[in-house]
C-alpha positions in Angstrom: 0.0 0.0 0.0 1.3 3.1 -1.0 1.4 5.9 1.7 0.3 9.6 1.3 3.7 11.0 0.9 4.6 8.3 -1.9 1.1 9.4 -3.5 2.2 13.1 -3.2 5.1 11.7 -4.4 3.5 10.1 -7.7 1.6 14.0 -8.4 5.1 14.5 -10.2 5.7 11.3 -12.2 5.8 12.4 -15.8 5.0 9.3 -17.1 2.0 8.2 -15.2 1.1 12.3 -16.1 1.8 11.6 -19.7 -0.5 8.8 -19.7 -3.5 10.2 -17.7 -3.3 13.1 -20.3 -3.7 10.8 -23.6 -6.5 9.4 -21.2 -7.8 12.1 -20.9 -7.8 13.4 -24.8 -9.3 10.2 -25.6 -12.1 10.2 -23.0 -12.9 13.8 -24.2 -12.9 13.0 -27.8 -15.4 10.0 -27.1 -17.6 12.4 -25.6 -17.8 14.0 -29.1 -18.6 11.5 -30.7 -22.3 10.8 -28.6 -24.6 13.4 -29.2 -22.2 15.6 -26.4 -24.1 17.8 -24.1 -22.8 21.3 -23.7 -21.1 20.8 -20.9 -19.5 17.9 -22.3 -18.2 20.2 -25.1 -17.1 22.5 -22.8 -15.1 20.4 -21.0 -13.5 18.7 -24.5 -12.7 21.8 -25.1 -10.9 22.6 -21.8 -9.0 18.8 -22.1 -7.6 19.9 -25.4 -6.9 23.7 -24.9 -4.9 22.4 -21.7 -4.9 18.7 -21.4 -1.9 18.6 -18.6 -4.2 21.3 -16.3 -7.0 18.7 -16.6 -4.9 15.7 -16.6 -3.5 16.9 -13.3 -6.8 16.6 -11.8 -7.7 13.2 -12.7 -4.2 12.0 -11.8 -5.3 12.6 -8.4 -8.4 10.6 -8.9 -6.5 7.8 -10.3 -4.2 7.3 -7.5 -6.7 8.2 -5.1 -8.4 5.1 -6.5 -5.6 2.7 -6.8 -3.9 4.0 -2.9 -4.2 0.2 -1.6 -1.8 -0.2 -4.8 2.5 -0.1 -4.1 4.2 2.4 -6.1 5.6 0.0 -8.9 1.9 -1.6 -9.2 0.5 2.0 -9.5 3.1 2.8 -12.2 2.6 -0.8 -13.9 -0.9 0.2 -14.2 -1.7 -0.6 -18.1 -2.9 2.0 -20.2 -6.9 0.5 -20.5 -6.6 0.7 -16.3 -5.9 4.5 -16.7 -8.0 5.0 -19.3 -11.0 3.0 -17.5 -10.4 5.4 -14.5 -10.7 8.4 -16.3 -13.8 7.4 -17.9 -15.4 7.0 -14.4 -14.3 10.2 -13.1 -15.0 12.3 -16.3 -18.4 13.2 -16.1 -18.1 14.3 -12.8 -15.3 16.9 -14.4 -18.1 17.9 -16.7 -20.6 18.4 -13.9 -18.2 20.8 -12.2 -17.4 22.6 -14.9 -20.5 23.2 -15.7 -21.4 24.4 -11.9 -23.8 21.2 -11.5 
């Protein structure tokens, strides 16, 4: 189990970032693709003007989710894992961005 500080720690890896971003630009884009709702668009719209800022964010939720996870299993996560989690925690995004 990974502690807090080694969580913190994780905020900064650049790789598990890189990958929560292309999550993130993928989970946006399928939005698009279903009859998006304007908040949906809005947020698509945020993840690709400024997909690290948003990527940031759902890192957290990510390793929030995986904290009974060591460090190596959280970075060993596979890329449908990451994606999967991103997927769960995006509407959610949309609903604070649009102030729901």
């Amino acid at each position: 189990m990974a502690t807090y500080l080694e969580l913190k720690a994780l905020f900064n890896d650049s790789d598990l970032m890189d990958r929560v971003q292309v999550a993130a630009v993928i989970v946006a884009s399928d939005f698009l693709e279903n009859t998006p709702t304007a908040a949906q668009k809005a947020w698509a719209s945020a993840v690709f003007d400024s997909p690290r800022a948003e990527a940031k964010k759902l890192l957290m939720a990510v390793l929030a989710d995986k904290k009974s996870m060591s460090v190596s299993e959280i970075q060993a996560l596979t890329d449908a894992n990451i994606k999967n989690r991103v997927a769960i925690v995006a509407p959610f995004m949309v609903d604070a961005m649009a102030g729901a």
